[in-house]
C-alpha positions in Angstrom: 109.8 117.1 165.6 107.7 116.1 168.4 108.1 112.7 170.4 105.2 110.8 171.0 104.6 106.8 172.1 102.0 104.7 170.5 99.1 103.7 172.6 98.9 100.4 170.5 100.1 99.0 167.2 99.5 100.5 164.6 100.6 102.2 160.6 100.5 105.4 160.0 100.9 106.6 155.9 103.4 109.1 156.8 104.9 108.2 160.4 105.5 104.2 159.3 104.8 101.2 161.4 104.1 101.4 165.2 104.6 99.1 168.2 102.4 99.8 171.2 104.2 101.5 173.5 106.8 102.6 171.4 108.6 106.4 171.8 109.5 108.1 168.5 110.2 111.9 167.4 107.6 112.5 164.6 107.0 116.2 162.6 104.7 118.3 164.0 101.7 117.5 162.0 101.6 113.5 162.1 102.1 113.6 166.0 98.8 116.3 166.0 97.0 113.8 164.1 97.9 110.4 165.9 96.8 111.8 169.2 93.8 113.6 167.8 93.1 109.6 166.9 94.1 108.3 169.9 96.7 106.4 168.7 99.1 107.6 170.6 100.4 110.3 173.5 102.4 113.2 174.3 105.8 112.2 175.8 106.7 115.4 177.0 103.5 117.0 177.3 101.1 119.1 174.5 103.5 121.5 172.4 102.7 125.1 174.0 101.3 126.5 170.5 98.4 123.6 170.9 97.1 125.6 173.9 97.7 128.6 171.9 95.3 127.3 168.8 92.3 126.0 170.7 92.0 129.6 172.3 91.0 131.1 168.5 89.4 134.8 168.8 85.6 134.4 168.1 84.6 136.9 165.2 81.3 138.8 165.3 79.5 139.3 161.9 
């Protein structure tokens, strides 16, 4: 679980209903997903593994 606060009001299919500026712990995947939207923020900062993804290893064909 991952805390995040909403940016502004707003639903979410899986993480519910939303106030703007609201804090709540969400899984992993719906807090990815509302700041990838930017819907909302980290609390405590980007999860370490995020950094960890975006550097992917380039394969040569």
């Amino acid at each position: 679980m991952i805390k995040i606060r909403a940016l502004r009001q707003f639903s979410h299919y899986h993480a519910g209903n939303f106030d703007q500026h609201e804090e709540r712990q969400v899984e992993e995947s719906a807090a990815e997903a509302l700041v990838g939207m930017e819907l909302a923020e980290y609390v405590d900062g980007a999860p370490h593994k995020d950094e960890d993804a975006s550097a992917k290893p380039v394969r040569k064909k």
